[in-house]
N, C-alpha and C positions, 0 to 999 in steps of 0.2 A: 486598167493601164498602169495607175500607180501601185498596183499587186505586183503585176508583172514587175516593173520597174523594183521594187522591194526583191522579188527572188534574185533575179540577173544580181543584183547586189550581191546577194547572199552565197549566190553561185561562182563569181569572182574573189570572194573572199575567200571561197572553203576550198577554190585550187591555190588561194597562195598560201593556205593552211599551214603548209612545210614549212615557210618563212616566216610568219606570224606566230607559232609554234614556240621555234628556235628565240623569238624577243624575246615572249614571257619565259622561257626557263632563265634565260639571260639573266632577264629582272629582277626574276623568284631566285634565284640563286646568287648574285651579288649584293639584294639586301640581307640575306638571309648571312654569307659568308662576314660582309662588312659587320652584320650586329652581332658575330660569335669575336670576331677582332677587326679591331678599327683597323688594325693596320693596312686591310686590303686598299682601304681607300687613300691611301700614303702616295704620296706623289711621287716616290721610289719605286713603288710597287707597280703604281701604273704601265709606269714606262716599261718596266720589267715584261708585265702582260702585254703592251704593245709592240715590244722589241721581237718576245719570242710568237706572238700573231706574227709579225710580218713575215718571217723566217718560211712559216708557213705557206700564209697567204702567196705572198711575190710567184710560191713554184703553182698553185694552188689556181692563180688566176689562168696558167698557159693550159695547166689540166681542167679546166672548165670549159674552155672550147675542145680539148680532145675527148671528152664524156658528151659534148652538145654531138659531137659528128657519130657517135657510138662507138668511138674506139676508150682504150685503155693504155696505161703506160705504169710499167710497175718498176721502170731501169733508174726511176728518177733522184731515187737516195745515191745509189751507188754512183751516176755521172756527177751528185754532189760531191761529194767526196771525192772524185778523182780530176774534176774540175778546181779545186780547191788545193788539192795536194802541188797542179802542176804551174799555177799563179805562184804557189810559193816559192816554191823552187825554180822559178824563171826569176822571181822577184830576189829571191836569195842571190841568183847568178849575178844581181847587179843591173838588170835590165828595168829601165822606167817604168812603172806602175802602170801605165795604158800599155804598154806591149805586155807586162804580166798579166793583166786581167783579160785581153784582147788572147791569149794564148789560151786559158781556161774556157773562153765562151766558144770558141774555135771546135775544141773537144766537144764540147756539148751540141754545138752545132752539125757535127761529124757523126757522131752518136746519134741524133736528130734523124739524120737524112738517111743513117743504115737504116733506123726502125722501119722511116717512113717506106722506102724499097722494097723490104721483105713483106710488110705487110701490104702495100699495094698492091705494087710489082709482082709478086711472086704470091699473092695471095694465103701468106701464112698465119694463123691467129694470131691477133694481137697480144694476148694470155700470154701465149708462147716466147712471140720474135721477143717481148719484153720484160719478160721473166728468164729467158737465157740472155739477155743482154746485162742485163742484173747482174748474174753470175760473171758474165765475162766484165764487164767494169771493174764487178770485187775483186775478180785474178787481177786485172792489172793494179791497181789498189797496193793488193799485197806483195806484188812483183814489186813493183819500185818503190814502195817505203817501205818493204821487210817490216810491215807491221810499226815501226816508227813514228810518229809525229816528226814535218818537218817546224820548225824552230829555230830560232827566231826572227822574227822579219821585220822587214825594213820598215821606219815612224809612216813614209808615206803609206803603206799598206794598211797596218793600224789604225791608221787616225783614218780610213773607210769603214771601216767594222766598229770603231768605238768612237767617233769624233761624233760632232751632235752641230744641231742650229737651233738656237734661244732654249738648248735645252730638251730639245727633242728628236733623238735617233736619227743619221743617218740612214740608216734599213728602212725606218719606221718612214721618212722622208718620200724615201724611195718607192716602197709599196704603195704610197699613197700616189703618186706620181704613173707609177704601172696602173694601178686600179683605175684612173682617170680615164687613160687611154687604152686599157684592154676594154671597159664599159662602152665608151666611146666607138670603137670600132664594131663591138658586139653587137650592139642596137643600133647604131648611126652610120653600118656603110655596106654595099655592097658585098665585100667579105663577109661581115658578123651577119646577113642574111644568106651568104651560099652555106655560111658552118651550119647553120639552125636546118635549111634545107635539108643536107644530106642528111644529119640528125634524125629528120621526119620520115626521108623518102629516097634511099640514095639514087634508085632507078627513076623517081621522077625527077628529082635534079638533073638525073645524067641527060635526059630529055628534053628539060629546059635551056639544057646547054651550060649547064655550069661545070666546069674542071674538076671532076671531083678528087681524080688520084693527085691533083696539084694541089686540092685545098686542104686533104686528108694527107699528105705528108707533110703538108706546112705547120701543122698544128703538132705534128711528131717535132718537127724541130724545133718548134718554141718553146715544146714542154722541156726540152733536155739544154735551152738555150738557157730558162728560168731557172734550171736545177742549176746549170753552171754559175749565176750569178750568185743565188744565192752558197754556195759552196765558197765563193770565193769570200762573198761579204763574213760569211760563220767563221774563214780563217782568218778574215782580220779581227773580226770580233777576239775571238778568243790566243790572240798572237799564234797563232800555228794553225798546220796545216792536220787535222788530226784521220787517219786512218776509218775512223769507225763515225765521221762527223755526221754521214746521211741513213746510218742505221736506224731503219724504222720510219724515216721519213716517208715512204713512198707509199705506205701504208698510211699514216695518218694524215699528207696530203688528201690524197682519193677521198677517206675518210671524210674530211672537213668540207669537200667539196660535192659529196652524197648528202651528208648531213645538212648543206646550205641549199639542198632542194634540187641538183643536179639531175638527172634520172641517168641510171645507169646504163638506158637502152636509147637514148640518145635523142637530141631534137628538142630539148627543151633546160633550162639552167642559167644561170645572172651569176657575173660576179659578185653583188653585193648579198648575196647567199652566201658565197665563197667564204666570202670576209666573216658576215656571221656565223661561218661551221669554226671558222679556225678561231675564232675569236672564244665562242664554247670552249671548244677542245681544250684551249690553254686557260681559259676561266676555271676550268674544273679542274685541269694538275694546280695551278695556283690555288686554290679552297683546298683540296686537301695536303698542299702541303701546310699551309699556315690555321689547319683544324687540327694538324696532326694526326691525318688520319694515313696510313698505310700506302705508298703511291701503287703498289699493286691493284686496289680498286679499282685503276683508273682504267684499265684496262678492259675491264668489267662492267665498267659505267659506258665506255664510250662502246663496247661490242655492241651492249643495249640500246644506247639510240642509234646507231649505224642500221643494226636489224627493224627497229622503228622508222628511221627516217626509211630505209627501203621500202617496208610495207608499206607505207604512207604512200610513197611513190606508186604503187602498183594498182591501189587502193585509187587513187586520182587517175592512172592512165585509163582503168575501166568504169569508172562512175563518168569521167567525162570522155569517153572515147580516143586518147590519147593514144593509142595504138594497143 
């Protein structure tokens, strides 16, 4: 009995492998960068690392339920950036900061609900409806700022992207605040068991009686809802609204949220993986900028555990029968 009771342990440990994994490189890799320069551990530097995590994270949590349900979303750089461009230039117009940011999440919410339609609705790959969504974001993008930055914007705008409390990031705030409540909802309600559901089984969900095309386009909307906020918070951060702000993002979201133990084929994933994939991500462009090593590695470094964390994943759906 206490054999058995030993393996069941052993066996609970080695599926959350993925996440357990992701500490120790953490670890191994933050003592490692702090003892080559102290500076990593600078309480400048921190916040830096925790400023550009959240950025991540915040879009990172809405795409953790659209990977739990086995959909995908690749539009979500581009709705950044064009969620971003259109806060500022409502904000520029002279219109209060809640109607500019309220305009921005609108877009995204708008964007949300096409994806979620075509890919319901009309049964179109998600690859697809969301990778030519992508392209069509960019055109508008380029259509209305002509390539541009807009600049400059109003203090109230600003002081959301660079204002802080005791010293610690508005964004940074914020993510943690999301992360509360998307966890929250994920394990603790109704919803965050019909997402896991259709993840596992969409036709037995659809049996059980759960809504699926209503629960699988809601998660299209939040991901494009999240892109929008944070688009808007990167253009106050950085005073302007910049053109090319979500370039790459929508790759290294997904990224951070495979690498935090997600599965690609849906039905299983936690935010606080999430938080771990992005938290990586940006621990390793931060180590090698302050090793001075080449930031093209980074690319390199992250294809390799993206290919790892996946095989990992497949490697646990069939050792434990996960589909």
């Amino acid at each position: 009995m206490n054999s058995h009771s030993k393996k069941s342990k052993l066996s609970q440990l080695l599926q959350r492998f993925d996440q357990l994994g992701i500490v120790l490189v953490l670890i191994v890799l933050m003592v490692a960068v702090g003892f080559k320069n102290s500076t990593f551990y600078s309480w400048d530097n921190i916040i830096n690392v925790l400023r550009s995590t959240s950025f991540i994270f915040i879009i990172g949590i809405a795409i953790t339920y659209v990977l739990i349900t086995g959909g995908l979303d690749l539009s979500v750089g581009s709705v950044m950036a064009m969620a971003g461009i259109l806060s500022a230039m409502t904000a520029q117009a002279g219109a209060p900061l809640l109607v500019s940011i309220l305009c921005g999440i609108l877009f995204g919410f708008a964007i949300g609900l096409i994806n979620g339609i075509l890919v319901v609705r009309m049964n179109i790959p998600t690859l697809i409806v969301t990778l030519g969504m992508m392209y069509v974001v960019d055109g508008l993008v380029l259509i209305v700022t002509k390539g541009s930055p807009i600049y400059p914007l109003p203090d109230s705008f600003k002081a959301l992207g660079q204002g802080s409390i005791l010293g610690v990031p508005n964004i940074v705030l914020i993510a943690l605040v999301l992360a509360l409540i998307g966890a929250f909802v994920l394990h603790n309600t109704q919803y965050g068991r019909c997402v896991y559901a259709i993840g596992g089984n969409r036709e037995t969900a659809r049996l059980a009686g759960i809504h699926v095309n209503a629960i699988q386009m809601s998660v299209y909307v939040l991901a494009s809802v999240s892109a929008s906020l944070g688009g808007i918070l990167m253009a106050g951060r950085l005073n302007s609204a910049q053109p090319s702000a979500g370039s790459g993002y929508e790759l290294t979201v997904v990224a951070a949220v495979i690498i935090g133990g997600t599965s690609m084929f849906g039905g299983s994933g936690s935010i606080f993986g999430t938080l771990l994939g992005a938290l990586l991500m940006t621990v390793i462009e931060n180590a090698l900028l302050l090793m001075k090593i080449s930031a093209y590695w980074q690319s390199l470094i992250v294809g390799i555990i993206i290919i790892f964390a996946v095989g990992l994943d497949q490697y646990r759906r069939k050792k434990y029968g996960m589909g």
